[in-house]
Residue, then its C-alpha position, 0 to 999 in steps of 0.5 A: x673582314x677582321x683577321x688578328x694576323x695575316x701570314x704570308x709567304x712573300x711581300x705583300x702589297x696592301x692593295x691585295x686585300x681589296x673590296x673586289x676579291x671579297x665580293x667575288x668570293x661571296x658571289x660565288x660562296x651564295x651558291x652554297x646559300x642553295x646547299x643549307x637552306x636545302x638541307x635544313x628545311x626538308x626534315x622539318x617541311x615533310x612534317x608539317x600538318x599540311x605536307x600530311x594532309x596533301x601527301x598522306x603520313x609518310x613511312x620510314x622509307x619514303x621520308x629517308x628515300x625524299x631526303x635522300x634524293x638529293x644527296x643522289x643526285x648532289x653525288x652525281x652532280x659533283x662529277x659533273x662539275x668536273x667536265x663543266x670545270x674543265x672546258x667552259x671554266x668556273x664562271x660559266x660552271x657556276x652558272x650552269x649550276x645554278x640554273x639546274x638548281x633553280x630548274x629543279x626547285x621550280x619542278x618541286x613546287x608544282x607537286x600536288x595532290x593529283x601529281x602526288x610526290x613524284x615532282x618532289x622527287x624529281x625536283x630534289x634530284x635535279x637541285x641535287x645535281x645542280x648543288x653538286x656540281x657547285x660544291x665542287x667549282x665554287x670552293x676552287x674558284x674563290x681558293x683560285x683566286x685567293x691571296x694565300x694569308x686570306x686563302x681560309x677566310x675567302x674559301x670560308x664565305x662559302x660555309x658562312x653561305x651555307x649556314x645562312x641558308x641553313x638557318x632561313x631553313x629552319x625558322x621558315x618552318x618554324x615560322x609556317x608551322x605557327x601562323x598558317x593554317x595546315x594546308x598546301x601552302x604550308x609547305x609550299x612556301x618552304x619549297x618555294x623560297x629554295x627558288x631565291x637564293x638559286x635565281x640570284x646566283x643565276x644573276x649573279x655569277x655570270x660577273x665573276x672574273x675568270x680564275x687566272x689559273x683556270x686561263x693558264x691552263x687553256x693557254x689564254x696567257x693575256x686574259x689570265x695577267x689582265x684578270x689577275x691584276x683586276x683581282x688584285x687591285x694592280x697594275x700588270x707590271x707591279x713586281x707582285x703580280x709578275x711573281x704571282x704569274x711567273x708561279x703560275x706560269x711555272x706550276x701549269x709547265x710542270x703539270x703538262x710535263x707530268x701529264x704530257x697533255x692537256x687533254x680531258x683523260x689526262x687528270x685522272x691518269x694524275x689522280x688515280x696513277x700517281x700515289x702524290x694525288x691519291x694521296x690527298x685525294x684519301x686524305x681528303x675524302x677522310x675529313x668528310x668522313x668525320x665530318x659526318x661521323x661528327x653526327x652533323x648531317x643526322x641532325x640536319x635532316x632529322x633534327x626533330x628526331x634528334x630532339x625527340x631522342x632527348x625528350x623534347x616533344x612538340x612539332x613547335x618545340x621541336x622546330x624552335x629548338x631546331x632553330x636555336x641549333x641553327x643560331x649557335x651554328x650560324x654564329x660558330x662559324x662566323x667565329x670560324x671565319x673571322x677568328x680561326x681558320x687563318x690564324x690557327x690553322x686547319x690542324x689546330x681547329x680539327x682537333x680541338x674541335x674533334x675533342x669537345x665534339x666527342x666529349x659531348x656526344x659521350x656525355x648524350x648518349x650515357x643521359x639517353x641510355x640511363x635516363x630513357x627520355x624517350x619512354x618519359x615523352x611529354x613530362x618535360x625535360x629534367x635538370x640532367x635532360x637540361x644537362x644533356x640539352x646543354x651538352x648538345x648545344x656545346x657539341x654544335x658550338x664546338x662543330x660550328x667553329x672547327x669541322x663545319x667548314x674547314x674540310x671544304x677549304x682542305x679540299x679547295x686548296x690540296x691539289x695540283x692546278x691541272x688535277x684541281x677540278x677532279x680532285x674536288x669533284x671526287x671529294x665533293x663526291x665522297x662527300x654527298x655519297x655519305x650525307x647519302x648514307x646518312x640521310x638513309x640510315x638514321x631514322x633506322x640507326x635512331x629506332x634500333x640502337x637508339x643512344x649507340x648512335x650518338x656513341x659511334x659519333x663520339x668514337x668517330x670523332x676521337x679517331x680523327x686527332x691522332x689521324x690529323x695530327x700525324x697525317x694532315x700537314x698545315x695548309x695554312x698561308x701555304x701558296x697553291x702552286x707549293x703544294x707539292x712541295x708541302x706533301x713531300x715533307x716530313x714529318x707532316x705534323x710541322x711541315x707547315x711552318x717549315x715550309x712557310x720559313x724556307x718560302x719567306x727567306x726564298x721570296x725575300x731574296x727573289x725580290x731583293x735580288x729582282x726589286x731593288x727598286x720596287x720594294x716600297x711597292x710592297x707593305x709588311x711581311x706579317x700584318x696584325x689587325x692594325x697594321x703592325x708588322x709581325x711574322x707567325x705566333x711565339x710557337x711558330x717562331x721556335x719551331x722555325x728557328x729563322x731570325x724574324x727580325x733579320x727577315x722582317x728588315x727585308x720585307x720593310 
């Protein structure tokens, strides 16, 4: 995987950064495979001609109430992942979860005529459990295990996973819609394919490793140090994992002191009575509400109404345009993950994404309440109707690189080990509760305020800079178990770099005083992308008022 710079917060072996660790986080980021070709392909699906002819012409309401179902039954399923995540681990949960999946994509494809739509309702709830649950274990299972300067793009397969399954979504529609006739088949097939992804999860997942942190915390210490060495690619005496361990062991000491017991009940008394977790719990929750006050998820559910609103009529235009949008999402976050999210950080990326995001969504809506393209529908588009089309495409580019992801990997990371499960599983709730009201308000939002949808976007979006910027320390490089220590800092807007500062000089002397012997075990502090050793960007190295050159000396 290409990273310009990785930033670490201590010395660090090469052998970290191994073949196992990515392919651990891809298997369990294929559950998210399940999430975007479910999301993608059902507004498009319930259009086709054969969907009509087996199902009649569906109304307003029934199309918001299918679509909806699912995100139902996702809310529901992100609390369950909570007891799945607790007792039987993140292995198991993973599997559990796409069992339910598969389950419920099986039940929607036996719906007929005679059955009418009631087994796609059901089936849509129950794959909605299922992908709830894995919204919830699947980001914390690949951040669990992840070595911190890698942490964004490890927790960012799961988002790259989403937008694959995005994508198939859509030019499997597209593809159904173009070469077979309008007859059950039509949208079956569609249906059928959510089987794939969710089948081969079901294979897969049961060979994940554990996660280390998971294990301490149920008290199995063993399996914890010989799973992390596995993950890391050392022997379990090498100085790195011992560190590791040892902050491990100290991070899961202090939880059960706070919380006085392991028990099930004892994380919400942390979450919900402590103001340091409700506090990341709000912040949280708050970035998949801009996330979706970016306008993302009206336009993955209803994208041919979207492209209507701009004056791009035809089911095969609308599909294909449809599918250009998924292309430029799809390549705006592999930018993410190769380029952005660990180097940059998570502020940086939010906030230039919230600017060219509302820039656009303005510039759409002042063209849909001037020109009316609605009323000119099959006249084709105009230079300003391409104007505005192009505006659309840069709106996806930018969200593709900045706000697709990054939440996701926020919420993997901000909480405390004992607290993690709970905590993502309320954010994950959040989460599917406004795709929820999304999925339910926007065939009505597009008929009754029309281009003041697009503008309640814009204005959303802008609110989020000065909330990020104020609120959100980086996250970035920061090790799981110093994430207390992170939130107690202020200002937030830099207490990122400064804590990675005082964390390089603190594992500088650790290992100094601890492994005088051992330290060519370790390779450079900072490396670019061809070995070079390097500490943070020209800004950071200002901001953080240390001597790199004297601390890189050390980690040599």
């Amino acid at each position: 995987m290409v990273s310009l710079k990785r930033i670490e917060d201590r010395p660090t072996p090469p052998e970290v950064y191994n073949w196992r660790i990515w392919m651990l986080a891809a298997i369990a980021a294929s559950a998210a495979i399940m999430i975007g070709y479910d999301s993608a392909f059902v507004g498009g699906a319930i259009v086709l001609k054969g969907f009509d002819n087996d199902f009649g012409k569906l109304d307003v309401s029934t199309k918001a109430n299918l679509v909806s179902t699912y995100q139902a039954g996702a809310f529901f399923g992100a609390f369950a992942g909570y007891p799945l995540g607790h007792f039987i681990g993140r292995r198991w949960g993973i599997t559990i979860c796409a069992i339910v999946f598969t389950i419920g994509a099986i039940i929607m494809v036996i719906a007929n005529k005679s059955t009418g739509l009631g087994p796609i309702f059901g089936g849509r709830a129950l794959a909605g459990l299922g992908i709830g649950a894995a919204s919830n274990l699947a980001p914390i299972y690949i951040s669990e295990i992840a070595v911190p300067a890698i942490r964004g793009q490890l927790v960012g397969l799961y988002e790259i996973g989403w937008q694959i399954g995005g994508l198939v979504g859509f030019f499997i529609n597209y593809g159904v819609s173009v070469n077979l006739a309008p007859n059950t088949e039509q949208w079956r097939i569609p249906f059928a394919i959510q089987i794939i992804p969710g089948g081969l999860l079901v294979l897969g997942a049961p060979f994940l490793i554990e996660s280390p942190r998971w294990l301490l915390t149920r008290n199995r210490n063993e399996e914890a140090a010989t799973n992390l060495s596995r993950i890391r690619n050392l022997d379990g005496d090498h100085p790195y994992i011992v560190e590791e361990l040892r902050e491990m062991h100290s991070a899961v000491d202090k939880e059960r002191k706070l919380l006085g017991s392991d028990s099930f009940w004892a994380p919400f008394r942390e979450t919900f009575g402590t103001s340091r977790v409700l506090w990341r719990l709000v912040l949280g929750s708050s970035m998949f509400v801009f996330q979706n006050g970016t306008g993302i998820n009206a336009i993955n559910y209803y994208s041919p109404t979207v492209f209507s609103s701009l004056g791009i009529t035809g089911a095969n235009t609308g599909l294909l345009t449809t599918g250009i949008f998924g292309v430029i999402k799809t390549c705006g976050a592999i930018v993410w993950i190769l380029f952005l999210i660990d180097n940059l950080g998570r502020r940086r990326i939010l906030m230039t994404g919230a600017s060219i995001c509302s820039m656009a969504m303005l510039a759409i809506a002042i063209y849909i309440a001037v020109a009316k393209p609605a009323d000119h529908a099959g006249e084709g588009l105009t230079d300003v109707g391409r104007f505005a089309l192009a505006c659309f495409y840069i709106w996806t580019l930018g969200y593709g690189c900045t706000w697709n992801g990054t939440p996701w990997v926020i919420g993997s990371e901000i909480f405390p080990q004992q607290s993690r499960t709970l905590g993502m599983a309320c954010m994950a709730a959040s989460n599917w509760l406004y795709n929820f009201a999304i999925s339910m308000g926007t065939p009505r939002a597009f008929l009754n305020i029309g281009w003041g949808f697009y503008l309640i976007f814009c204005v959303v979006t802008l609110i989020s800079i000065p909330y990020v910027f104020f609120l959100l320390p980086e996250t970035k490089g920061v090790p799981l178990e110093h994430m207390d220590r992170l939130f107690e800092m202020r200002p937030r807007y830099n207490a990122g770099p400064r804590l990675l500062a005082e964390l390089q000089v603190e594992h500088s002397q650790s290992f100094t005083n601890s492994h005088a012997g051992n330290v060519d075990a370790f390779g450079a502090h900072d490396r670019d992308s061809n070995g070079q050793n390097s500490f943070t960007e020209s800004e950071e190295k200002n901001n953080l008022n240390i001597n790199n050159a004297d601390a890189g000396a050390k980690y040599a």
